[in-house]
N, C-alpha and C positions, 0 to 999 in steps of 0.2 A: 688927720685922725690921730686921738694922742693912744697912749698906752691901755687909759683907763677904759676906751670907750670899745675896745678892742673884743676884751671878755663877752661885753654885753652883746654885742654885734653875733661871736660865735656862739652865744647860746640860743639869740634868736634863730641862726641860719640852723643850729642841732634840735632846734623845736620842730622850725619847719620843716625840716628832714626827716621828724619824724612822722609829723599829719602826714608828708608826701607818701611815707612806707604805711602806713597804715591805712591811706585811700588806696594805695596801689592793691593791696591785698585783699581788701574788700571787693576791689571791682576785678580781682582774678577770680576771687570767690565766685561771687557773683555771674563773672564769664562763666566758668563752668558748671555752675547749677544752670543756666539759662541753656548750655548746650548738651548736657541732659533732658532737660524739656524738651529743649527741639528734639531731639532722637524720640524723644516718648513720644510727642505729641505727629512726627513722621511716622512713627510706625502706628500710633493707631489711624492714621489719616487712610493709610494702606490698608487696613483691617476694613475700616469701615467704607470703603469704596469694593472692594470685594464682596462683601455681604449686602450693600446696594446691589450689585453686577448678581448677584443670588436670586434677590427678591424678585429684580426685572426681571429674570428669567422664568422664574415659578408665577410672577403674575402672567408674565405674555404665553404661558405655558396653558397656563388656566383659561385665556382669552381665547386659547386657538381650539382648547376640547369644550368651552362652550358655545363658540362659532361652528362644531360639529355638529355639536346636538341642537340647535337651532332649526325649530320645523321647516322646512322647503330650502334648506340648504343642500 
């Protein structure tokens, strides 16, 4: 390796150093907005399994006072 080809070598490897820091940061980014999602999209998974657990209730609620009222019951 002589003198001259030296420069050119470190400025490739400070190139590549750079795409490296700049994918790395993207994909922190990126980590962190995705595990905001997940938090958003766990707590509405929770929400809406509760308000399922609702419904079934008030439908099987409905089913039991119309099996009351049902003649020869």
């Amino acid at each position: 390796m002589t003198e001259i080809n030296l420069p050119i070598e470190l400025k490739y490897f400070e190139n590549k150093l750079d795409e490296l820091i700049k994918q790395y940061q993207y994909l922190k980014n990126e980590n962190s907005h995705l595990k905001i999602k997940l938090t958003n999209l766990t707590q509405e998974k929770v929400e809406l399994l509760e308000k399922a657990a609702l419904a079934k209730a008030r439908v099987d609620t409905m089913i039991t006072k119309l099996k009351v009222m049902e003649p020869g019951s």
